[in-house]
TIFIVO-132074 format. One line per 3 residues: their letters; for each residue x negated, z, y of C-alpha. Coordinates in pm, whole numbers, plus 50000, padded with zeros to 5 digits. Layout:
REM residues N
a) X,Z,Y; ...
This chain:
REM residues 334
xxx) 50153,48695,48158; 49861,48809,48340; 49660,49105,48294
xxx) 49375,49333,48318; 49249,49604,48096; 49400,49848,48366
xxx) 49705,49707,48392; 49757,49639,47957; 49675,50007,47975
xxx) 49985,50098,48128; 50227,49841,47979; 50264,49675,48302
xxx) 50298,49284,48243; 50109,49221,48579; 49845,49419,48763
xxx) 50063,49439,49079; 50146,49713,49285; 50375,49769,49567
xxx) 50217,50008,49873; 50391,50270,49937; 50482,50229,50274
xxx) 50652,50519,50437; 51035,50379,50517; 51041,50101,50375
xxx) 50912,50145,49954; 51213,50349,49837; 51346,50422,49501
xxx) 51516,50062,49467; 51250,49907,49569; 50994,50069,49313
xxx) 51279,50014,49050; 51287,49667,49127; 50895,49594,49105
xxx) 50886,49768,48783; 51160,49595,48650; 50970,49275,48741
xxx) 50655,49378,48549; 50441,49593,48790; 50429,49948,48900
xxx) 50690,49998,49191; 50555,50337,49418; 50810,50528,49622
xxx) 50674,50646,49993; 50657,50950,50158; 50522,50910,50474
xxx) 50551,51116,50787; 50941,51211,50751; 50873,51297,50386
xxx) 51071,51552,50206; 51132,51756,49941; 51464,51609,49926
xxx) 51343,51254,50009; 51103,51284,49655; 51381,51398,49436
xxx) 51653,51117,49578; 51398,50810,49534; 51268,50920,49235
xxx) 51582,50913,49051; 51669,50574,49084; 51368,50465,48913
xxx) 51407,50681,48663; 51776,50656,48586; 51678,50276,48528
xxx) 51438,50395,48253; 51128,50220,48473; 50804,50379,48519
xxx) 50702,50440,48902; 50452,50586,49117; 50471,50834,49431
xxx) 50242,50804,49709; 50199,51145,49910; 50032,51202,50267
xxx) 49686,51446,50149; 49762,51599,50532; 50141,51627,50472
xxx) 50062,51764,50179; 49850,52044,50311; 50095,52110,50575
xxx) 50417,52114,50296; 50279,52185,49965; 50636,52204,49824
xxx) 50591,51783,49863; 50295,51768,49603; 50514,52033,49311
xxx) 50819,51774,49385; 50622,51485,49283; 50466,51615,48998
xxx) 50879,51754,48854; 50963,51392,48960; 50733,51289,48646
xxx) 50566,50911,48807; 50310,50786,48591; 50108,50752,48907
xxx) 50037,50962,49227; 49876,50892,49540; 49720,51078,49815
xxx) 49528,50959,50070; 49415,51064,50422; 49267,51387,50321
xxx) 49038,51518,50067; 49179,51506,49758; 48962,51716,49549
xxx) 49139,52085,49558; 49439,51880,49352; 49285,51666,49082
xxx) 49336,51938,48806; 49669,51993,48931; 49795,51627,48895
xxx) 49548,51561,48592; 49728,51915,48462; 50057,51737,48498
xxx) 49962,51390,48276; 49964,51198,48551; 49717,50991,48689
xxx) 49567,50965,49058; 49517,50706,49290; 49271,50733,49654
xxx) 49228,50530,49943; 48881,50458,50018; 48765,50222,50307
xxx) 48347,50239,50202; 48112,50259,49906; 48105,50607,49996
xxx) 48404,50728,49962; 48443,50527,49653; 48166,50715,49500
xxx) 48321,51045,49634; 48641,50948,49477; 48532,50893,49105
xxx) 48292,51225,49142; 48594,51428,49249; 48783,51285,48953
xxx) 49037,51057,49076; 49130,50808,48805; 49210,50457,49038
xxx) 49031,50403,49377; 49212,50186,49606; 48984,49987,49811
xxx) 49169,49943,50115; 49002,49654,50389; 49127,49677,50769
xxx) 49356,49356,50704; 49649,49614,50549; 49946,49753,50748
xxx) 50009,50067,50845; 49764,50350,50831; 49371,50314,50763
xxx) 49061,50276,50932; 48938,49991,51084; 48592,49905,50949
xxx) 48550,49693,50614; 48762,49380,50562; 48883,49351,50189
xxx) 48655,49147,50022; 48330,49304,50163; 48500,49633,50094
xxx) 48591,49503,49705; 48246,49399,49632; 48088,49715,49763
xxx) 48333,49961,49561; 48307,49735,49236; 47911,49777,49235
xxx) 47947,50176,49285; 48185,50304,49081; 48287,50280,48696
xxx) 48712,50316,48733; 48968,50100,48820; 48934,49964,49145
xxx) 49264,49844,49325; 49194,49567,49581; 49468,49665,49931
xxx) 49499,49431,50244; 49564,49095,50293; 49698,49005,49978
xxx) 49985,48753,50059; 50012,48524,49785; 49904,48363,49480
xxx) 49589,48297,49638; 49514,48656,49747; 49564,48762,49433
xxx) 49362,48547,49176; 49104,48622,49445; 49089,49000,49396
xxx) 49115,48980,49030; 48850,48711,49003; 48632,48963,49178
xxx) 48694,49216,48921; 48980,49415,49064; 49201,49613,48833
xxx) 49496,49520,49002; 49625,49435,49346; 49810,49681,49574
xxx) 50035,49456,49791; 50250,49630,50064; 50354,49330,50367
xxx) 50500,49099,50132; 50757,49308,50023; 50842,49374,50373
xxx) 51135,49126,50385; 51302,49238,50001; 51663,49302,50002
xxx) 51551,49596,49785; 51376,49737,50061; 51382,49972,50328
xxx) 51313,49772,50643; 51560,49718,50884; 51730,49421,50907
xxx) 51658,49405,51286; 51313,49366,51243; 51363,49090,50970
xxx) 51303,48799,51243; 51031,48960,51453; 50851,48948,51079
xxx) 50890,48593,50982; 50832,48442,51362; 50471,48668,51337
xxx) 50192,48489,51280; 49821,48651,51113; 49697,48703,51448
xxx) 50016,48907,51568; 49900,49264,51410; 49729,49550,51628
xxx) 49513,49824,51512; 49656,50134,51671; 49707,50485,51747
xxx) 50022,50453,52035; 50239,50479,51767; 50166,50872,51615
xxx) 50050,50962,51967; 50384,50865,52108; 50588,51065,51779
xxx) 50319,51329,51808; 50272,51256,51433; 49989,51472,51269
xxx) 49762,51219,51106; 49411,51267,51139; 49300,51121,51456
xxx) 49063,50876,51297; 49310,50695,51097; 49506,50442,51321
xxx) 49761,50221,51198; 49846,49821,51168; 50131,49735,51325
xxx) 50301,49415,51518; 50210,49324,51844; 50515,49427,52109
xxx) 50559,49534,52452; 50460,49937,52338; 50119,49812,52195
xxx) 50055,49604,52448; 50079,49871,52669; 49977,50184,52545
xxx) 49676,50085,52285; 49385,50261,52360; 49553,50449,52663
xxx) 49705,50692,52387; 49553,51002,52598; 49770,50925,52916
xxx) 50062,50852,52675; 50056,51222,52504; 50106,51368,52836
xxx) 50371,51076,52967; 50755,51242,52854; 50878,50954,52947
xxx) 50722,50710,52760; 50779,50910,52505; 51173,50942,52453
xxx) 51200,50577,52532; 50937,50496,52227; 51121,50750,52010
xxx) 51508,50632,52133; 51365,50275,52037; 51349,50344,51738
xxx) 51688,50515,51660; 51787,50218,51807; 51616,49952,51599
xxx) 51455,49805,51948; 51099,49616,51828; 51073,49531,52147
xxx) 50912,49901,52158; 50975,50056,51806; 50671,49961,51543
xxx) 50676,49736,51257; 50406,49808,51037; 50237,49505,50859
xxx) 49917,49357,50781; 49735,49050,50866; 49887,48915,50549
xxx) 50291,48884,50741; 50189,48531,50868; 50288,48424,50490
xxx) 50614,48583,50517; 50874,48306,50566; 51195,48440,50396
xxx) 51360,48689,50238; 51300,48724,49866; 51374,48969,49604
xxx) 51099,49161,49475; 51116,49026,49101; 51062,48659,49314
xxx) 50728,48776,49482; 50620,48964,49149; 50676,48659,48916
xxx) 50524,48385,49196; 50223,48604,49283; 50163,48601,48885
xxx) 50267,48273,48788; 50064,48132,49098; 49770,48381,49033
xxx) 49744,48295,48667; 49733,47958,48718; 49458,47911,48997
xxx) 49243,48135,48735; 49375,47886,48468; 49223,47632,48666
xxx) 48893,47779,48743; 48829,47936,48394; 48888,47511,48246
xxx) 48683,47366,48512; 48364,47579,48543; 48116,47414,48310
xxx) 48013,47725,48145; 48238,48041,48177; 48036,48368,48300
xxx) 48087,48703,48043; 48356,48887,48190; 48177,49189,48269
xxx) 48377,49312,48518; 48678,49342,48334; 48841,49078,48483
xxx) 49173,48954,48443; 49340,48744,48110; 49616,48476,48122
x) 49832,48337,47859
């Protein structure tokens, strides 16, 4: 078992968990995660739905497994119905990100659940815990899909942890064993791991993309905004998005101006991805998809990640000739 004083708080038997990326962290997939020990989130990204919310949340919960939601803060301003469907769907953990989330702390606090942020600088992270949030989610420009761009992970980890007196999540780059024991060594609460699920059978991802994942190397991610400027998605402009490398991205990052006006472009982007064509159609993933090999099921990653983790901080707790007080709440191993 690992743990941290976060994660024994919630019963979970390790302090992973799962992103929750938009189209690909369903219902089984959160299910699955939980079953394996963590906390399995369902996403509702950009086509979220009232509907979406009620269908993904019940397989989770028909398997008796706790789960979280993750929630768009713009979507949610645009749709509030998205934000009440969460809450009736009863997770033990909400997320909203991308927006200010301070006009619905009460509200989710009202419902006895707890709430997760996205922060990318010491800033935000102190704006987060004085708004009320309970878990920050330090998020470093190594993660896919949506973010900003400025603080790797570990910079952005050490910064948060010396601000701010919650839980700290540690998000991007975490792709193994190694990643893991890392963030937790650090002092992280927990890890929240969203590429390496990418190729789960439990998962959302198409199965076209499944090579185009494992052939990509570290170095074969872009930072983006071609992608929502080609949908016409509403995310805040500021927030671009990590995504393979393709023939779209090659072509159309940082001309996104020219490409809002450019039909064309357009309905060939957006029939590419009806069509499962990653030639042109995104696949979101972090710098961390270079570790991605082969498929395995999500109760595989969970249990090697710990396994792995717990013994690399095994290793270093036996070897260090005198063991530091673990001030930071750090993790425990048996």
């Amino acid at each position: 078992m690992l743990s941290t004083p976060w994660s024994s708080s919630l019963n979970l038997r390790t302090p992973i968990i799962n992103a929750p990326m938009g189209g690909v962290a369903g219902g089984r997939l959160a299910s699955a995660i939980s079953g394996a020990g963590g906390l399995g989130m369902i996403g509702i990204g950009t086509a979220g739905s009232v509907e979406l919310i009620e269908r993904e949340s019940a397989i989770p919960r028909q398997a008796r497994q706790p789960f979280g939601i993750g929630l768009l803060g713009w979507a949610v301003d645009q749709e509030p119905l998205l934000l009440g469907a969460a809450l009736d769907a009863q997770p033990i953990l909400i997320s909203l990100g991308f927006a200010n989330v301070s006009p619905w702390v009460h509200r989710v606090h009202d419902a006895d659940i707890l709430l997760a942020t996205q922060v990318y600088d010491a800033q935000g992270a102190r704006d987060a815990q004085t708004a009320g949030v309970d878990i920050i989610i330090a998020r470093g420009s190594e993660g896919g899909g949506h973010g900003l761009n400025n603080v790797a992970t570990l910079p952005l980890l050490q910064a948060v942890l010396e601000e701010v007196e919650i839980p700290v999540l540690a998000a991007g780059g975490i792709g193994s064993a190694r990643g893991l024991a890392a963030v937790l060594a650090a002092g992280a609460a927990g890890a929240w791991i969203g590429t390496a699920f990418l190729l789960c059978p439990e998962a959302l991802t198409p199965a076209a993309a499944h090579s185009r994942i494992i052939r990509a190397n570290e170095t074969d991610t872009v930072y983006t905004r071609s992608v929502d400027a080609a949908m016409g998605f509403a995310w805040p402009t500021q927030f671009g998005e990590r995504v393979l490398r393709n023939r779209f991205t090659e072509r159309w990052s940082g001309d996104e101006e020219r490409l809002v006006d450019d039909d064309r472009a357009r309905a060939a982007f957006s029939r590419a991805r009806d069509e499962g064509d990653f030639d042109l159609a995104e696949i979101a993933a972090g710098q961390g998809v270079g570790l991605l090999s082969n498929a395995r099921s999500a109760e595989e990653i969970i249990h090697g990640f710990t396994n792995g983790a717990a013994e690399l901080l095994g290793r270093w707790a036996t070897t260090s000739p005198t063991r530091p007080e673990n001030d930071a709440g750090g993790p425990a191993t048996e």
